[in-house]
C-alpha positions as CSV (number, residue, x, y, z in Angstrom):
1,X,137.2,58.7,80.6
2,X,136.4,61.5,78.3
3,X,139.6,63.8,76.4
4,X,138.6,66.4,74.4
5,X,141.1,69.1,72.7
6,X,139.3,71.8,72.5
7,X,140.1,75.9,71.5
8,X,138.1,78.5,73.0
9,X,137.6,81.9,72.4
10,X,138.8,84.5,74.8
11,X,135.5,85.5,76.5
12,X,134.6,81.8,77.5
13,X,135.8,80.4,80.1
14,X,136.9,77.3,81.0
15,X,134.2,77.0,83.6
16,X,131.6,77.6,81.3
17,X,132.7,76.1,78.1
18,X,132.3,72.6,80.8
19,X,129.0,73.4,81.8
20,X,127.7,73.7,78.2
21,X,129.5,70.6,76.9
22,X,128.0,68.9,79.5
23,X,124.5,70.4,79.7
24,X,124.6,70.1,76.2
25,X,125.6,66.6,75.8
26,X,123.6,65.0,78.9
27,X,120.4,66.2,77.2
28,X,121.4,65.0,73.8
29,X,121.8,61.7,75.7
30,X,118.7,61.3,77.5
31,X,117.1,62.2,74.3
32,X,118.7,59.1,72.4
33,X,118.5,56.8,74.6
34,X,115.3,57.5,77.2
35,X,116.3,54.6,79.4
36,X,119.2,56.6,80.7
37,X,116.9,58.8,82.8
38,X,116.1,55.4,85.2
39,X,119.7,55.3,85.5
40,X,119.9,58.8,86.2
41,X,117.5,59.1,88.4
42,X,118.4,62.6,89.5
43,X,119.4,63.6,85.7
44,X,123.2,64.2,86.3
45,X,124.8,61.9,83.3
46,X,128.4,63.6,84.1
47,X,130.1,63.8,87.5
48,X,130.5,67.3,88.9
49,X,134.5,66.9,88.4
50,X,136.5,68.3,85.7
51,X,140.3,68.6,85.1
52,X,141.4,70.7,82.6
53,X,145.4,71.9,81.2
54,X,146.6,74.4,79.0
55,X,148.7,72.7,75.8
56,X,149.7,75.9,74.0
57,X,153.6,74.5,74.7
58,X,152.7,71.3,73.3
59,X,151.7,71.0,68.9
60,X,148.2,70.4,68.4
61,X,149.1,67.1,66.0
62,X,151.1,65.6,69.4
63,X,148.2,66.0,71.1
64,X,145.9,64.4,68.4
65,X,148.8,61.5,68.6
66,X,148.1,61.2,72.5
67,X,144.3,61.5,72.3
68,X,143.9,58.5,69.6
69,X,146.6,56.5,70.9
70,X,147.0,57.5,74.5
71,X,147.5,54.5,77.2
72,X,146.1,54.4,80.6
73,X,149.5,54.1,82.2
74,X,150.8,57.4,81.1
75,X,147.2,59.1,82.2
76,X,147.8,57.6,85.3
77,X,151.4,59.7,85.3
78,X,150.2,62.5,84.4
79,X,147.4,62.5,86.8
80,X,150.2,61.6,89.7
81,X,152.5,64.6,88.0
82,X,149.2,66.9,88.1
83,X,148.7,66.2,91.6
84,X,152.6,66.8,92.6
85,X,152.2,70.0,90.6
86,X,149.0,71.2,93.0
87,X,150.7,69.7,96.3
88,X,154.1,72.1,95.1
89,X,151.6,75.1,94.4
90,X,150.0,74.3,97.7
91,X,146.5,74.0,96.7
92,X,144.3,73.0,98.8
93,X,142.9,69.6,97.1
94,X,143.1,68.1,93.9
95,X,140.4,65.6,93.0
């Protein structure tokens, strides 16, 4: 599992900002280390999921903190809090 705190500017999306990180990164990859593309057969390093949240609530050094130090039982909390949060906005799936 991959976090990244990231700031973008206002006429990049969310969307897009993923698609170049991942492009971007899955070529810089293949590149390094050419044995990948065996593994990758079809040349998708990433899955096609994302999850992304807003922090501007939350100081940018707690989130550093949670980043470097973070533990996979409060992920896993936060995940089940995410998904409570879709079910209560009644989206249709959360993945």
């Amino acid at each position: 599992m991959l976090h990244l705190f990231v700031s973008l500017p206002f006429d990049l999306s969310v969307s897009m900002a993923f698609k170049l990180f991942k492009g971007r990164s899955a070529h810089e990859l293949f590149a390094a280390f050419p044995s990948f593309r065996s593994i990758f057969r079809k040349g998708h390093f990433w899955s096609p999921g994302k999850f992304c949240r807003s922090v501007s609530n939350v100081k940018a050094e707690a989130i550093r903190h949670y980043i470097e130090n973070h533990k996979f039982k409060e992920l896993r909390q936060s995940i089940r809090e995410a998904k409570v949060e879709a079910e209560q906005m009644r989206l249709v799936s959360f993945c």
